[in-house]
VMD Tcl script that draws the C-alpha trace (Angstrom):
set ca {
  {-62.36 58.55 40.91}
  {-58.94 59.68 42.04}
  {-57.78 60.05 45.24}
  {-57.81 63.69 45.55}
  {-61.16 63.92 44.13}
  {-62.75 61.87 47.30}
  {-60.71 63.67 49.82}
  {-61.87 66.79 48.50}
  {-65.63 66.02 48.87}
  {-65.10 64.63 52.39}
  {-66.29 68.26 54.06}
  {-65.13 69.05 57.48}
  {-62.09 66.34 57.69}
  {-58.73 67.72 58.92}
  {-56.43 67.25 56.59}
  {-52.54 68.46 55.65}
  {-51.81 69.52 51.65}
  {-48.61 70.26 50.54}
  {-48.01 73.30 49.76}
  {-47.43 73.26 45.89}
  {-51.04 71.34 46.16}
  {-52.81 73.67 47.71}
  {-54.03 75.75 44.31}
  {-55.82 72.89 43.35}
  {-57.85 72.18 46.62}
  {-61.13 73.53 46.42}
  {-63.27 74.95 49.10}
  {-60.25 74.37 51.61}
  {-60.26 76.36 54.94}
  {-56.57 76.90 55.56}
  {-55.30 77.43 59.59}
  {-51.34 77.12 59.29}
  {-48.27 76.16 57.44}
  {-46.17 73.77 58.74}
  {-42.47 72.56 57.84}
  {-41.16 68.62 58.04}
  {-37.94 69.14 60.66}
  {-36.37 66.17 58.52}
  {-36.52 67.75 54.81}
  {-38.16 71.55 54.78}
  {-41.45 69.96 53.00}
  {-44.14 72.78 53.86}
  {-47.77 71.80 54.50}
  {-50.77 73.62 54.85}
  {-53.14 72.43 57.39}
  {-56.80 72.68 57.50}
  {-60.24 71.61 56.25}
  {-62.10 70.48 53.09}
  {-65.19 72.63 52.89}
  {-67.14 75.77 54.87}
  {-65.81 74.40 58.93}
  {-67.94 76.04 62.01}
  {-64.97 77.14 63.76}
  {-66.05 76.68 67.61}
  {-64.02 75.49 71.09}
  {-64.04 71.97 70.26}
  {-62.47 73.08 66.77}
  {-59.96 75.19 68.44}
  {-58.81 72.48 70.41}
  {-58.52 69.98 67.50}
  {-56.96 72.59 65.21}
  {-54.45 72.56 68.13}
  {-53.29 69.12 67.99}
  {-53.42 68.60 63.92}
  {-49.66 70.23 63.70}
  {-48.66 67.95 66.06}
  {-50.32 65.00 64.71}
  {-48.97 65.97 61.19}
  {-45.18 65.98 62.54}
  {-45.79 62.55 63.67}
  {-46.96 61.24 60.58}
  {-43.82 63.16 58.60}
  {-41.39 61.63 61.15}
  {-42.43 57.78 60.63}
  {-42.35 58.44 56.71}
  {-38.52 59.33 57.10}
  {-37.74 56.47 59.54}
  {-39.71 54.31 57.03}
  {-38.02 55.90 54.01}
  {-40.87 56.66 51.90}
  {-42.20 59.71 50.51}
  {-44.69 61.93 52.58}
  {-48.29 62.21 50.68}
  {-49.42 65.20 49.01}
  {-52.80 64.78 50.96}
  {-52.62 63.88 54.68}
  {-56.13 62.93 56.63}
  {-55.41 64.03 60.12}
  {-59.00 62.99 61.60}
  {-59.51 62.07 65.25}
}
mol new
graphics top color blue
foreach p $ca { graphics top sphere $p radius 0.5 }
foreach p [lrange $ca 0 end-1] q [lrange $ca 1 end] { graphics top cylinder $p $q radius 0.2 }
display resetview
């Protein structure tokens, strides 16, 4: 099964898709847009599925752009390509 196939069954996992991805995730809740400081890549961040959005959500959904520039930044310092699909889980 391809990757994209298991990330997309994997329901309530915070996750970043880039953006020219994004018309072929299904059921995806989107939250924001984000932008890679290094090279303009734009992401969409959010979950796989229906998501109960409640205070603990709120303050996850908080630190996922955060998380996701941290990720972005150690694929330029490592010089490889950033993923189309991102798991940004706690």
């Amino acid at each position: 099964m391809p990757e994209k196939s298991n990330i997309t069954n994997d329901k309530h996992n915070p996750v970043a898709i880039f953006d020219k991805e994004l018309l072929s995730a299904t059921a995806f809740t989107l939250y924001t847009f984000e932008l890679c400081t290094m090279c303009g890549a734009r992401f969409g961040i959010g979950y796989h599925g229906a998501c109960n959005y409640d205070a603990q959500a709120t303050v996850e959904t908080e630190e996922l752009p955060r998380k996701l520039m941290e990720i972005l930044a150690k694929d330029h310092r490592q010089n490889r390509a950033h993923k189309c699909f991102i798991e940004l889980g706690v």
